[in-house]
PDB file of N, CA, C and O in Angstrom, chain B, residues numbered from 101:
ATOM      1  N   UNK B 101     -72.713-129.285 -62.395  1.00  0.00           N
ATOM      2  CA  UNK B 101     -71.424-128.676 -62.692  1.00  0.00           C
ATOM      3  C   UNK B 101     -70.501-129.738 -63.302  1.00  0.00           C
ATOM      4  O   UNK B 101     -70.145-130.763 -62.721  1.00  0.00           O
ATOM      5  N   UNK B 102     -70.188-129.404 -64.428  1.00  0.00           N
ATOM      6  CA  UNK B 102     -68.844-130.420 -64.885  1.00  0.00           C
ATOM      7  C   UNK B 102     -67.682-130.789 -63.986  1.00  0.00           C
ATOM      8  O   UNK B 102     -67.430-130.103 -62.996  1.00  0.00           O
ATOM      9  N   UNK B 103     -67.067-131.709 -64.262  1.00  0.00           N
ATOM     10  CA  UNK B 103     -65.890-131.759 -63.932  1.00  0.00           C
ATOM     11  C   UNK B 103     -64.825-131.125 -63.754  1.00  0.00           C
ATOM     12  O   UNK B 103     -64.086-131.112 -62.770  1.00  0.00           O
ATOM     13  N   UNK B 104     -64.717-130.359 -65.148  1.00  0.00           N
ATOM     14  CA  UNK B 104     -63.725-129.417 -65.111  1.00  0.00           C
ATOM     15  C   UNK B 104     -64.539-128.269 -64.670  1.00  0.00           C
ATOM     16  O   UNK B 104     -63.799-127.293 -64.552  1.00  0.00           O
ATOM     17  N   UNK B 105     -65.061-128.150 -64.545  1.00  0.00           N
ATOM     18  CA  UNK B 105     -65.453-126.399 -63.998  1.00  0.00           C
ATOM     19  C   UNK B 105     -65.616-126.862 -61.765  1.00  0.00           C
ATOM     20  O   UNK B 105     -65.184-125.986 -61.016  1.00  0.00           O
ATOM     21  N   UNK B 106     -66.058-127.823 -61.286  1.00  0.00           N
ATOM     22  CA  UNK B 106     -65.283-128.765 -60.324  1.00  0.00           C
ATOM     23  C   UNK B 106     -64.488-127.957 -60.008  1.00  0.00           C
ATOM     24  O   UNK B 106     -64.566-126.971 -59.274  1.00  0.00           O
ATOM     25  N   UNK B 107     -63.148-128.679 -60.971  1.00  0.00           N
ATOM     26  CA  UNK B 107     -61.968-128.882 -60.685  1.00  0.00           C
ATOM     27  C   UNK B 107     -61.153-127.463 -61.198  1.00  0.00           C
ATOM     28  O   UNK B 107     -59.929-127.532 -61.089  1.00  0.00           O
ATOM     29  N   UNK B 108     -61.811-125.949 -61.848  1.00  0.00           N
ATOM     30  CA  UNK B 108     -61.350-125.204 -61.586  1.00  0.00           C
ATOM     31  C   UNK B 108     -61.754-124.248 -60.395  1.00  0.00           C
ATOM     32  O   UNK B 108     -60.981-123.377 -59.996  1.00  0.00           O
ATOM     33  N   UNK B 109     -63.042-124.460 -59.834  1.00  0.00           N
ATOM     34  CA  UNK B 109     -63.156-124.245 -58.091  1.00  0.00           C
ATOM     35  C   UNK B 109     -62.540-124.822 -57.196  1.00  0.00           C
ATOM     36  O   UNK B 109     -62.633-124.301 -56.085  1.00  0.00           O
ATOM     37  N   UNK B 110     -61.862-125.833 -57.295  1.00  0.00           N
ATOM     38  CA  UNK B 110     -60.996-126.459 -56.297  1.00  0.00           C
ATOM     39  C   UNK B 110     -59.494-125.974 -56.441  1.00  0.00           C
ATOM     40  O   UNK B 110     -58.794-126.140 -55.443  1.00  0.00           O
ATOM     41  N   UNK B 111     -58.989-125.475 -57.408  1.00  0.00           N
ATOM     42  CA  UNK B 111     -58.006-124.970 -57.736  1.00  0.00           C
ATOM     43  C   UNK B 111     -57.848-123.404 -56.994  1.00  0.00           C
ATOM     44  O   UNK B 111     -56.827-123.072 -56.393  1.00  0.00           O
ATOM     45  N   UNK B 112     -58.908-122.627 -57.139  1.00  0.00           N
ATOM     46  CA  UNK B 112     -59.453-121.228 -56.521  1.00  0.00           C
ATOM     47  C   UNK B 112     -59.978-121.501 -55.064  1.00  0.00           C
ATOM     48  O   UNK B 112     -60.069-120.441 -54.445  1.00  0.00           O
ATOM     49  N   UNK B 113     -60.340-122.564 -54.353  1.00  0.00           N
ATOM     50  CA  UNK B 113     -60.391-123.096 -53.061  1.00  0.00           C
ATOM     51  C   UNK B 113     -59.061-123.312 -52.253  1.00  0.00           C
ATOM     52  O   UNK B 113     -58.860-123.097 -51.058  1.00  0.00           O
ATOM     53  N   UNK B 114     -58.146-123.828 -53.281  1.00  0.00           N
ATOM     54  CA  UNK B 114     -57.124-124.282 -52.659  1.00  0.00           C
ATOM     55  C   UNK B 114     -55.927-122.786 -52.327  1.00  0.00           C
ATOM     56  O   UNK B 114     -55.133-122.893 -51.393  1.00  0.00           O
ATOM     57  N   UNK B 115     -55.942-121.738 -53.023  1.00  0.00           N
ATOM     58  CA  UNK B 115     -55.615-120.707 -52.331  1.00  0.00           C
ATOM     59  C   UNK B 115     -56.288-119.818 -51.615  1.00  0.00           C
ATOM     60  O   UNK B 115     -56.122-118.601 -51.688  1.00  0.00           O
ATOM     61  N   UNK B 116     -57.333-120.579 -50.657  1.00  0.00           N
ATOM     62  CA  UNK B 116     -57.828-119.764 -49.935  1.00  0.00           C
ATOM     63  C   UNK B 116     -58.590-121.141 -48.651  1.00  0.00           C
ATOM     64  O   UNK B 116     -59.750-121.163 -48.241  1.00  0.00           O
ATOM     65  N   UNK B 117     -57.632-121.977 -48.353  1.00  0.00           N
ATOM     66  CA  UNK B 117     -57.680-122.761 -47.456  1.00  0.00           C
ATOM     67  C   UNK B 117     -57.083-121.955 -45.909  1.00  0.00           C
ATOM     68  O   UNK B 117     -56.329-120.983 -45.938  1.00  0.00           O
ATOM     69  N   UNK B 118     -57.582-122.569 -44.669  1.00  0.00           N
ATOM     70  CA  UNK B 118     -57.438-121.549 -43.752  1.00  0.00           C
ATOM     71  C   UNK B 118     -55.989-122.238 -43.301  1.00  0.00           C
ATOM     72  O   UNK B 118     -55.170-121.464 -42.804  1.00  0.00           O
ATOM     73  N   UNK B 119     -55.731-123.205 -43.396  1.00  0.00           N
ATOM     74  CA  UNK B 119     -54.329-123.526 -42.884  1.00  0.00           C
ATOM     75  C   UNK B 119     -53.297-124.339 -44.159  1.00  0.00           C
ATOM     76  O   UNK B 119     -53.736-125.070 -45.046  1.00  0.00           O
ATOM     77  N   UNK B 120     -51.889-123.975 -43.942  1.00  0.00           N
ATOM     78  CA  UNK B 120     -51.377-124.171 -44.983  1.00  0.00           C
ATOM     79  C   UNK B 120     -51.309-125.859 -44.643  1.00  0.00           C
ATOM     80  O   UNK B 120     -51.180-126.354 -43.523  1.00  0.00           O
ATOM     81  N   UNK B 121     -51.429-126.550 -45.884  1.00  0.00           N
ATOM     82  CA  UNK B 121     -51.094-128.013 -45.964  1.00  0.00           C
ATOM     83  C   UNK B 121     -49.254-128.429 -45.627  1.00  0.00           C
ATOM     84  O   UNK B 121     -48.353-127.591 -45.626  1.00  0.00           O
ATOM     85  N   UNK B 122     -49.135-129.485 -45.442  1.00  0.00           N
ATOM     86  CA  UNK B 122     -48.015-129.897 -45.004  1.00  0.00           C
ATOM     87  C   UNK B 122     -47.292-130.101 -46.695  1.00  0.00           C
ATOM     88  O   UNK B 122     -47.868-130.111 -47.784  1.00  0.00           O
ATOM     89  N   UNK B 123     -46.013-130.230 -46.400  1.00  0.00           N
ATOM     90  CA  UNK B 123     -44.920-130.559 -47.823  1.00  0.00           C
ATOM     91  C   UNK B 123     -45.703-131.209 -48.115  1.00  0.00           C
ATOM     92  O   UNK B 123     -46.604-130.648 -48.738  1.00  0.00           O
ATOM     93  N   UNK B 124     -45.862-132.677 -47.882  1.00  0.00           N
ATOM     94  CA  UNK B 124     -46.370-134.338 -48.466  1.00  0.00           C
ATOM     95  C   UNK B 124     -47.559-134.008 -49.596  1.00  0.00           C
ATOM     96  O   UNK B 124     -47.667-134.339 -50.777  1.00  0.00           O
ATOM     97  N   UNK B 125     -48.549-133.073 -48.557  1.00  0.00           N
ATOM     98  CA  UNK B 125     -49.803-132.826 -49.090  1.00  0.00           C
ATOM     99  C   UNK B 125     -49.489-131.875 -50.734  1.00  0.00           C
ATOM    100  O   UNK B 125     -50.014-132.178 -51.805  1.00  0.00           O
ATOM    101  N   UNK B 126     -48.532-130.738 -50.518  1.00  0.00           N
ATOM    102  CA  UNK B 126     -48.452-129.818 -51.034  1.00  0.00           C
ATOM    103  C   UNK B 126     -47.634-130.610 -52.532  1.00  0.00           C
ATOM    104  O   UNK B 126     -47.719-130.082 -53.641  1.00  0.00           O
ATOM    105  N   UNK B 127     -47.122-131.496 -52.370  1.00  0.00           N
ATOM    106  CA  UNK B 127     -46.663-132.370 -53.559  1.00  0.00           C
ATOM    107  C   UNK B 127     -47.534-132.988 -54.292  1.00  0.00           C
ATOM    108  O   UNK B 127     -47.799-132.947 -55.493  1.00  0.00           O
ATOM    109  N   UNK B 128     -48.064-133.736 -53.150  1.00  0.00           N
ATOM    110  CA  UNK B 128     -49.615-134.423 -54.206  1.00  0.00           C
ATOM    111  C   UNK B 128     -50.127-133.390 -54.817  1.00  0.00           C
ATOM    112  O   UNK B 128     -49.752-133.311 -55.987  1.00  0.00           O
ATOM    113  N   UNK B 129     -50.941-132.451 -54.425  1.00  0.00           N
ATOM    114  CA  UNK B 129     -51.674-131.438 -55.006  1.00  0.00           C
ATOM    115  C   UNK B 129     -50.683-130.595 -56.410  1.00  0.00           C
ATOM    116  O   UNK B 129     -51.192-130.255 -57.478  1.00  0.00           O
ATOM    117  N   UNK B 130     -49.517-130.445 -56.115  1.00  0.00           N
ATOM    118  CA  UNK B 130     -48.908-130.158 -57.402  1.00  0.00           C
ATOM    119  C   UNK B 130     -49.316-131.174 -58.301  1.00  0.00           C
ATOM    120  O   UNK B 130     -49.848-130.972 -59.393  1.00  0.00           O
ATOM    121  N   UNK B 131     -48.992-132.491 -57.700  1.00  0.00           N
ATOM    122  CA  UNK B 131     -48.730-133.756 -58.931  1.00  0.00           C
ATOM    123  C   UNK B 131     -49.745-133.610 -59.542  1.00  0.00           C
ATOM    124  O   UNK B 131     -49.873-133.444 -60.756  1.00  0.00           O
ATOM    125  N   UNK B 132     -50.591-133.665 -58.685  1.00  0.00           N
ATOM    126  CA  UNK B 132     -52.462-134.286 -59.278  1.00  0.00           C
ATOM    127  C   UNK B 132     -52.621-132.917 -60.216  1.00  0.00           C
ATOM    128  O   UNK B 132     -53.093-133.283 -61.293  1.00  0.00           O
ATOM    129  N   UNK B 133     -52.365-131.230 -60.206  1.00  0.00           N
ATOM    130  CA  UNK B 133     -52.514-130.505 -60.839  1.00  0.00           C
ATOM    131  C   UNK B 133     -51.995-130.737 -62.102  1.00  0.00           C
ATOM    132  O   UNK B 133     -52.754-130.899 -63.057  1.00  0.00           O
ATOM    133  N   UNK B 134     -50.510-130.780 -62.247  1.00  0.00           N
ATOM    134  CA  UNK B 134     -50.101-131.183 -63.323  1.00  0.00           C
ATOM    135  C   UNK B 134     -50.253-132.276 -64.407  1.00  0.00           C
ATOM    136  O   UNK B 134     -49.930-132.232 -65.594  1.00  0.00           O
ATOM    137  N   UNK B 135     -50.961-133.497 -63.528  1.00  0.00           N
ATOM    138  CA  UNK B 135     -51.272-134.466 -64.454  1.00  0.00           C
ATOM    139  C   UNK B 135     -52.188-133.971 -64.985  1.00  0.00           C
ATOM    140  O   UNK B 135     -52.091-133.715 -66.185  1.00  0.00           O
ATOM    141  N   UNK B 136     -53.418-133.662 -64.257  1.00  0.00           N
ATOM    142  CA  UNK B 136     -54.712-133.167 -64.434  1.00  0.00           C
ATOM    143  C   UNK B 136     -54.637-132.178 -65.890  1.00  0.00           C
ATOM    144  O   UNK B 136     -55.226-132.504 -66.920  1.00  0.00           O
ATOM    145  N   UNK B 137     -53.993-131.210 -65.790  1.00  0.00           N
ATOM    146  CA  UNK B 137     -53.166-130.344 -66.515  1.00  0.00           C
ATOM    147  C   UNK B 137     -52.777-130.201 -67.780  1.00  0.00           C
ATOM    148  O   UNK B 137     -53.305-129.526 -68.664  1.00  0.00           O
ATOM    149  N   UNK B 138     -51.307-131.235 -67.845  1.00  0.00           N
ATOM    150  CA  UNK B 138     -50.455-131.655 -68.846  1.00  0.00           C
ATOM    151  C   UNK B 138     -50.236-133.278 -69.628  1.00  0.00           C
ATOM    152  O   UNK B 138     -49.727-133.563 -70.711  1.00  0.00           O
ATOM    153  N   UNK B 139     -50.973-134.310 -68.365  1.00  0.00           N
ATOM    154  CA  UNK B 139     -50.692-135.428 -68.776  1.00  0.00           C
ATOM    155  C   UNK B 139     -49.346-135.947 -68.242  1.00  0.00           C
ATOM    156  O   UNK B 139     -48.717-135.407 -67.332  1.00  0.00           O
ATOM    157  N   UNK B 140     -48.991-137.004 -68.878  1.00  0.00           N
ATOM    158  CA  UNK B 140     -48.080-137.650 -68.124  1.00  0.00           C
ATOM    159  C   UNK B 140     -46.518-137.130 -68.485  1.00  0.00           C
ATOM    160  O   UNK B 140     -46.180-137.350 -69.648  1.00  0.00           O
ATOM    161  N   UNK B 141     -45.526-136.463 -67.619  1.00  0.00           N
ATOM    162  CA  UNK B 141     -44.565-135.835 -67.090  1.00  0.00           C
ATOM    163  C   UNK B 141     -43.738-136.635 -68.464  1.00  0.00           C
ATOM    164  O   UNK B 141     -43.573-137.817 -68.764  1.00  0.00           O
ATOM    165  N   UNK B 142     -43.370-135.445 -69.036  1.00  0.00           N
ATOM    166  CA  UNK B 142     -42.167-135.461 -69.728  1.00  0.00           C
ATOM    167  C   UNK B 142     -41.040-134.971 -70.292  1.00  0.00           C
ATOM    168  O   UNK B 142     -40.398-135.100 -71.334  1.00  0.00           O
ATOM    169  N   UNK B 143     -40.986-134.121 -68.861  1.00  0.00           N
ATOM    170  CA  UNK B 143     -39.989-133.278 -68.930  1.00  0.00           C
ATOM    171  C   UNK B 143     -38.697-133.944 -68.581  1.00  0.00           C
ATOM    172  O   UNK B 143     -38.588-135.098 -68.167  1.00  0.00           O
ATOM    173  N   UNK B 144     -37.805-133.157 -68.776  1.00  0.00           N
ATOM    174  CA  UNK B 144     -35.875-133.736 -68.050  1.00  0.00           C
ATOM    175  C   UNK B 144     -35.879-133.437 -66.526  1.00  0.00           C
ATOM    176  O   UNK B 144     -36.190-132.365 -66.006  1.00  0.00           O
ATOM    177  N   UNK B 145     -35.578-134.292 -66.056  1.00  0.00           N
ATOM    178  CA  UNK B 145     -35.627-134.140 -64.283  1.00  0.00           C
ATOM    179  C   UNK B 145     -34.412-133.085 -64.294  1.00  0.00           C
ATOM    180  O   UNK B 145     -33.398-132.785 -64.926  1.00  0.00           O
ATOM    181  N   UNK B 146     -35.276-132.679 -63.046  1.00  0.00           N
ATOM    182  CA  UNK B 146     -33.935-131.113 -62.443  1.00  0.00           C
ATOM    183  C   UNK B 146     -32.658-131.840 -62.076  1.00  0.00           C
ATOM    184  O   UNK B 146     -32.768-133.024 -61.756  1.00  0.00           O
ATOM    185  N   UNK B 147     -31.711-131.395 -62.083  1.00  0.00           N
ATOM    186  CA  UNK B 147     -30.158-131.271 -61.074  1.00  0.00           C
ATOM    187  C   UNK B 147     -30.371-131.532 -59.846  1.00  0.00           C
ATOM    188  O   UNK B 147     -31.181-131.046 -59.057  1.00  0.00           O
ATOM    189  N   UNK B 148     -29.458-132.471 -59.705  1.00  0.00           N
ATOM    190  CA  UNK B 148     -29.218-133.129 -58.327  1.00  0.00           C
ATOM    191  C   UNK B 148     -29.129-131.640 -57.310  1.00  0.00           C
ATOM    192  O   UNK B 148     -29.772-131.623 -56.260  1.00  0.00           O
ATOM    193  N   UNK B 149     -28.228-130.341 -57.751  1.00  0.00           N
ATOM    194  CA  UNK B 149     -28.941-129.779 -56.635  1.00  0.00           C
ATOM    195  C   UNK B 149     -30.113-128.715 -56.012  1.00  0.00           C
ATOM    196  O   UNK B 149     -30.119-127.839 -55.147  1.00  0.00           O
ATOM    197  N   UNK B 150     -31.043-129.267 -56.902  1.00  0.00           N
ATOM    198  CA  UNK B 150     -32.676-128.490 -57.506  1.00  0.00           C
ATOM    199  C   UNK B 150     -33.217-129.353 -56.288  1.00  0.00           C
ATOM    200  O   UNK B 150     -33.890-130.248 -56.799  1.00  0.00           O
ATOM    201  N   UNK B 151     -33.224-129.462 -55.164  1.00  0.00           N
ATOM    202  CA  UNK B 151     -33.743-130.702 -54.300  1.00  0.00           C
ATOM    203  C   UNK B 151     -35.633-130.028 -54.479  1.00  0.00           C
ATOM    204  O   UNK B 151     -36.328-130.920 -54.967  1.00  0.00           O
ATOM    205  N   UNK B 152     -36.311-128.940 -54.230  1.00  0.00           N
ATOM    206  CA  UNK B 152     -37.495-128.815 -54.689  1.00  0.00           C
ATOM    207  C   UNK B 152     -38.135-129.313 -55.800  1.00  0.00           C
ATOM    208  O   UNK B 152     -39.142-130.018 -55.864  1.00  0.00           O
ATOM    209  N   UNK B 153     -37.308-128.783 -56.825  1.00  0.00           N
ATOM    210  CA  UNK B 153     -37.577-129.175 -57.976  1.00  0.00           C
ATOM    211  C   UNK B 153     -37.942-130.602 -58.457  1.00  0.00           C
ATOM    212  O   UNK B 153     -39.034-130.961 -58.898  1.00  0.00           O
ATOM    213  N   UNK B 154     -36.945-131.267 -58.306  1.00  0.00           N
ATOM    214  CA  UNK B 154     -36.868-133.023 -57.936  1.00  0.00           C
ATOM    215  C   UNK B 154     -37.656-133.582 -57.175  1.00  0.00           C
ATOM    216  O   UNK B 154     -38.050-134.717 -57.441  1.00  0.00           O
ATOM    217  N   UNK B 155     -37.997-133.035 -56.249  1.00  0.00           N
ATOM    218  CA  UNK B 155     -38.947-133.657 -55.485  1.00  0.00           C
ATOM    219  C   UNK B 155     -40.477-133.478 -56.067  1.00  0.00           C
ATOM    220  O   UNK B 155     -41.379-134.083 -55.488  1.00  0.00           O
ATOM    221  N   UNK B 156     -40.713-132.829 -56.963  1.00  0.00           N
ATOM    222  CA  UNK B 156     -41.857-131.692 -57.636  1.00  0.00           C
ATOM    223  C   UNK B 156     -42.048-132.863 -58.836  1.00  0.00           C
ATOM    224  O   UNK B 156     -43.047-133.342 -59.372  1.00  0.00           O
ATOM    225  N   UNK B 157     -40.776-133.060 -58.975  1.00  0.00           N
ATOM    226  CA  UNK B 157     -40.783-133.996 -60.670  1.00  0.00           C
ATOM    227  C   UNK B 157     -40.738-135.122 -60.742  1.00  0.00           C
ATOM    228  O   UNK B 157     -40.770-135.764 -61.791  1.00  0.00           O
ATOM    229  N   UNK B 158     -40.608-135.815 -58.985  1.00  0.00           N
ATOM    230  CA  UNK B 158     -40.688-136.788 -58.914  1.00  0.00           C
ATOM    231  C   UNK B 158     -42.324-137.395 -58.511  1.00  0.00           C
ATOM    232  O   UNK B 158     -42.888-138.365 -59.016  1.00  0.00           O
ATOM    233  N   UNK B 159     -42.672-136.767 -57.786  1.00  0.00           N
ATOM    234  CA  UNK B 159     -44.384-137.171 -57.206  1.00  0.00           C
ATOM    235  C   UNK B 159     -45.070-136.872 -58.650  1.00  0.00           C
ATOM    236  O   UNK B 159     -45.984-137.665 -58.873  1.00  0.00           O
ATOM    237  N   UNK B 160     -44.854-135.929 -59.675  1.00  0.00           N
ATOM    238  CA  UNK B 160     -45.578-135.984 -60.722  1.00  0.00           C
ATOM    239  C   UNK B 160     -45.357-136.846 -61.277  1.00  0.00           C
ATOM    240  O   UNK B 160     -46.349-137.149 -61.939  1.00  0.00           O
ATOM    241  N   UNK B 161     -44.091-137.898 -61.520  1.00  0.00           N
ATOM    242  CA  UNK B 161     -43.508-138.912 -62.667  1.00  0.00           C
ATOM    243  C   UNK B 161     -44.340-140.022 -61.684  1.00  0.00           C
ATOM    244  O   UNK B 161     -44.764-140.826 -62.514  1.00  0.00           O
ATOM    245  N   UNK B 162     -44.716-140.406 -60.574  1.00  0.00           N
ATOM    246  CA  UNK B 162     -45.366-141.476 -60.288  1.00  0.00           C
ATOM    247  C   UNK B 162     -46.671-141.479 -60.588  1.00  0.00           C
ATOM    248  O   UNK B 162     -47.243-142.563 -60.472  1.00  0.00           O
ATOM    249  N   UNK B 163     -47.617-140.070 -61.129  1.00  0.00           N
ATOM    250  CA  UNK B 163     -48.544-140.233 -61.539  1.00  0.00           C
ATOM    251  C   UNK B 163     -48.733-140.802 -62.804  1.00  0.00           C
ATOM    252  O   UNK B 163     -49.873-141.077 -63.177  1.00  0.00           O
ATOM    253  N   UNK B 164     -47.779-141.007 -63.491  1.00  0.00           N
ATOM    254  CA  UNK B 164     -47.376-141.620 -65.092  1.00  0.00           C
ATOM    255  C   UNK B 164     -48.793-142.491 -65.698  1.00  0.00           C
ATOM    256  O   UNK B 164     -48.939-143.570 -65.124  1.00  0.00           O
ATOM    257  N   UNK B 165     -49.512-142.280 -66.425  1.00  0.00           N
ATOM    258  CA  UNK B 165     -50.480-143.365 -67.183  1.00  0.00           C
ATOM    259  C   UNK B 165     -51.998-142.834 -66.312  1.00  0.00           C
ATOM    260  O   UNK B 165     -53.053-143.404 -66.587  1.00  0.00           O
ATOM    261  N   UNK B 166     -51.964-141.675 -65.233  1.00  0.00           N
ATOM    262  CA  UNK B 166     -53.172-141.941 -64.606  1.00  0.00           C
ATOM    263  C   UNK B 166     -53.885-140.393 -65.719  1.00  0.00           C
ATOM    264  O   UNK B 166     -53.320-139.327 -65.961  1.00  0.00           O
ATOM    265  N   UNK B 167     -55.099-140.819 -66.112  1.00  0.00           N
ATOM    266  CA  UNK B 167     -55.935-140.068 -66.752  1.00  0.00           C
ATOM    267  C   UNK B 167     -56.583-138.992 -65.977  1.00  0.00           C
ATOM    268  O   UNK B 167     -57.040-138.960 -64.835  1.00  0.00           O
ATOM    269  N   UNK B 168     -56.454-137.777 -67.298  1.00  0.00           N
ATOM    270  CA  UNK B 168     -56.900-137.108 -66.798  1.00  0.00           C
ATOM    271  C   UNK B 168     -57.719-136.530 -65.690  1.00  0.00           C
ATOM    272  O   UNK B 168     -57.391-135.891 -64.691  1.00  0.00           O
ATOM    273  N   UNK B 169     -59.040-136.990 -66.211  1.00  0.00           N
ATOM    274  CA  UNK B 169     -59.940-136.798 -65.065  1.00  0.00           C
ATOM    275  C   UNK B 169     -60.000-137.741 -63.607  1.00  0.00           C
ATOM    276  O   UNK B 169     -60.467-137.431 -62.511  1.00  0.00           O
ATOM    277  N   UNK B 170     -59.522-138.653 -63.929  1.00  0.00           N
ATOM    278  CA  UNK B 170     -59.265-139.363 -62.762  1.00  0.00           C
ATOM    279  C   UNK B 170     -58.105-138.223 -61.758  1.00  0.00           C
ATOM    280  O   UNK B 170     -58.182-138.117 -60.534  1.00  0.00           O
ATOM    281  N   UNK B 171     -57.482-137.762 -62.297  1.00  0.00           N
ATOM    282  CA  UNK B 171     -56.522-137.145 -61.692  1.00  0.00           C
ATOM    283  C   UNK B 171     -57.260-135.531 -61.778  1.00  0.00           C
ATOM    284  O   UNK B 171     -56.245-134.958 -62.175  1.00  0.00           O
ATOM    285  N   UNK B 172     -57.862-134.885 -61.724  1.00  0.00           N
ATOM    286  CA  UNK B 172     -58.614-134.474 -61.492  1.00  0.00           C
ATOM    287  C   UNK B 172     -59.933-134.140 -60.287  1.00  0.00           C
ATOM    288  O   UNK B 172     -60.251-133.098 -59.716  1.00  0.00           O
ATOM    289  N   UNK B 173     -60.526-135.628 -60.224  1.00  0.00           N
ATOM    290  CA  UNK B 173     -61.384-135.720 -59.163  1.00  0.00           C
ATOM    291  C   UNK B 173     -60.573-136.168 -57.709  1.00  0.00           C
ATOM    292  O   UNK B 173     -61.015-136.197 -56.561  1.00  0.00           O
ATOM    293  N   UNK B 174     -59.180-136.510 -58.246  1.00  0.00           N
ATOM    294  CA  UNK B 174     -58.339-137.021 -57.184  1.00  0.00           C
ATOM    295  C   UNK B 174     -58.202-135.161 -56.229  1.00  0.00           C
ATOM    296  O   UNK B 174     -58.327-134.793 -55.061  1.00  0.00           O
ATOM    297  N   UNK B 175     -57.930-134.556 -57.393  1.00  0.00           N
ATOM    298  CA  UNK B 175     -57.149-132.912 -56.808  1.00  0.00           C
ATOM    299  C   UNK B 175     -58.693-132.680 -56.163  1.00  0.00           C
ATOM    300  O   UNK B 175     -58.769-132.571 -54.939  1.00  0.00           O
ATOM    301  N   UNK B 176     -59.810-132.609 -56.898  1.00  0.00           N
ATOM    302  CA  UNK B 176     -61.061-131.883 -56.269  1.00  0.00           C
ATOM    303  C   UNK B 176     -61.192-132.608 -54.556  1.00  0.00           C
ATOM    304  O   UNK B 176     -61.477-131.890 -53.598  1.00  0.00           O
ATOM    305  N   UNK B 177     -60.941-134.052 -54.418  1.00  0.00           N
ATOM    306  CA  UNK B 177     -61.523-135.012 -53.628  1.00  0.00           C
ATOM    307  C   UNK B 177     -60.515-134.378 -52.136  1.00  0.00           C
ATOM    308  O   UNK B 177     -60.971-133.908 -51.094  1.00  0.00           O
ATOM    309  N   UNK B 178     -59.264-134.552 -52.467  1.00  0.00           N
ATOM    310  CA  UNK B 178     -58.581-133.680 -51.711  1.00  0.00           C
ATOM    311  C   UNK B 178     -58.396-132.097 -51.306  1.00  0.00           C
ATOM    312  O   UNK B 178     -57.918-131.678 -50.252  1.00  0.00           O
ATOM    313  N   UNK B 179     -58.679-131.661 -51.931  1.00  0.00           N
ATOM    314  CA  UNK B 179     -59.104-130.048 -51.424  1.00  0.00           C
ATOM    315  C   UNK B 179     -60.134-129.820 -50.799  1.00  0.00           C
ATOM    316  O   UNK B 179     -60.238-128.747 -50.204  1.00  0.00           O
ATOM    317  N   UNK B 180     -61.073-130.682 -50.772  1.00  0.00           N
ATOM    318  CA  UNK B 180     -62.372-131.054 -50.290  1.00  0.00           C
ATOM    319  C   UNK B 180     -62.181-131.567 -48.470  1.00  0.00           C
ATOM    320  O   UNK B 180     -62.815-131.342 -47.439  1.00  0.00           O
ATOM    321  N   UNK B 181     -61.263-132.147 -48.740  1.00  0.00           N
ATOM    322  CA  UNK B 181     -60.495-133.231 -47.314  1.00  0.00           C
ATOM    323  C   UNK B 181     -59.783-132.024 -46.497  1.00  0.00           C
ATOM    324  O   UNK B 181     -59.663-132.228 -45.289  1.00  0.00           O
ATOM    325  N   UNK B 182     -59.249-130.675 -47.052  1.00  0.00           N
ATOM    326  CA  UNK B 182     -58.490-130.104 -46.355  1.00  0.00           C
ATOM    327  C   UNK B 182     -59.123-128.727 -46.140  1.00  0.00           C
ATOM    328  O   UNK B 182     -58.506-127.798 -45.619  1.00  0.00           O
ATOM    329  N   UNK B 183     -60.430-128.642 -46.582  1.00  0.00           N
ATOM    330  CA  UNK B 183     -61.055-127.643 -46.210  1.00  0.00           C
ATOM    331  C   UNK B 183     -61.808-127.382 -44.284  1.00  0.00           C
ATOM    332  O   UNK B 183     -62.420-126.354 -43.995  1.00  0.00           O
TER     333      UNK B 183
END
């Protein structure tokens, strides 16, 4: 199985985990999606009072420079951990 085909079963795993993950977790797994995704974050950060949002745009902006698939096997490696 490729990578990406992987990493679109882990995506379809991850809404159907038996317990919900904590915030912390639930950020990484955004981040790592979006890098995985879009690449490195270059959007305009939300409004100071978007506190989700910001927090969403911030764990993705520290993924900055990490490649694709690396970020990728990161999301599979962890959905894997929380199954």
């Amino acid at each position: 199985m490729s990578l990406k085909a992987k990493f679109e079963k882990a995506v379809a795993d991850s809404k159907k985990l038996s317990e919900r993950p904590d915030n912390a977790t639930l950020l990484q797994l955004y981040a790592l999606y979006k890098q995985a995704t879009e690449g490195d974050n270059e959007t305009k950060k939300p409004g100071m009072m978007d506190m989700v949002g910001r927090a969403k745009w911030g764990a993705w902006d520290e993924l900055k420079g990490k490649g694709e698939e690396e970020a990728m096997q990161e999301y599979i490696d962890l959905i894997e951990s929380l199954k």
